[in-house]
C-alpha positions in Angstrom: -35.0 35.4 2.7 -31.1 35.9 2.1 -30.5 34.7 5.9 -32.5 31.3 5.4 -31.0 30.3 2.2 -27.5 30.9 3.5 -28.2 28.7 6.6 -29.8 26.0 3.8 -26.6 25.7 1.7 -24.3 25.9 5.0 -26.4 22.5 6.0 -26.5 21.2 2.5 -22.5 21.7 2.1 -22.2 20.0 5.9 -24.7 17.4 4.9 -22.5 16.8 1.7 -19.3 17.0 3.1 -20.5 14.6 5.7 -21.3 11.9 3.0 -18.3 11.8 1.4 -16.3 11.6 4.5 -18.4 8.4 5.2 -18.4 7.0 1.6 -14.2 7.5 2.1 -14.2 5.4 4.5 -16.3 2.8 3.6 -14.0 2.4 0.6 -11.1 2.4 2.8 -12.1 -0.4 4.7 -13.2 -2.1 1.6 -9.4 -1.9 0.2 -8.4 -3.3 4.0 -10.5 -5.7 3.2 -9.1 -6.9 -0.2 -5.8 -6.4 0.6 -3.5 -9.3 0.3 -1.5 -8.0 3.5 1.8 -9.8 4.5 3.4 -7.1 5.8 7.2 -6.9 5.5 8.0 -10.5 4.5 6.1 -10.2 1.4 7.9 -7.0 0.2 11.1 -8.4 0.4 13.7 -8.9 -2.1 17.2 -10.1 -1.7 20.1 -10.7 -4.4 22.3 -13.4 -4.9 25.4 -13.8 -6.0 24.8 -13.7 -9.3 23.0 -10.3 -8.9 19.6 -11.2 -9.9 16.9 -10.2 -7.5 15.1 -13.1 -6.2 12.6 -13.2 -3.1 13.8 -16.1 -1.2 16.6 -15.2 1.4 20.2 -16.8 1.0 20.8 -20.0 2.7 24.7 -19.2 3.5 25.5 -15.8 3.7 29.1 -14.6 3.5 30.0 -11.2 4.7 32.2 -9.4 2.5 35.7 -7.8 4.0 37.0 -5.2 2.5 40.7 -4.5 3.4 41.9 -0.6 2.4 
């Protein structure tokens, strides 16, 4: 009796285990899904001279030289 209820819960936790991992990924794709996206462009941020962060780039950029 012992022996068959052990080999019930082992299949019950698998069984369990199982759905989640599926339900996981279904939300996973679902985020993919909804996800703006963009990639790198969008998460840019660049500051002007004025030091304000802004999140178009500078139309003339000046490098700075710094003489020691």
């Amino acid at each position: 009796m012992a022996r068959s209820q052990q080999t019930f819960m082992k299949k019950q936790r698998e069984k369990k285990r199982k759905e989640k991992k599926e339900d996981k990924a279904i939300r996973a794709e679902e985020r993919r899904a909804a996800s703006s996206g963009g990639g790198l462009d969008v998460m840019m941020a660049y500051v002007n001279e004025d030091g304000e962060i802004v999140d178009t780039p500078p139309e003339n950029f000046q490098k700075a030289t710094l003489r020691f």
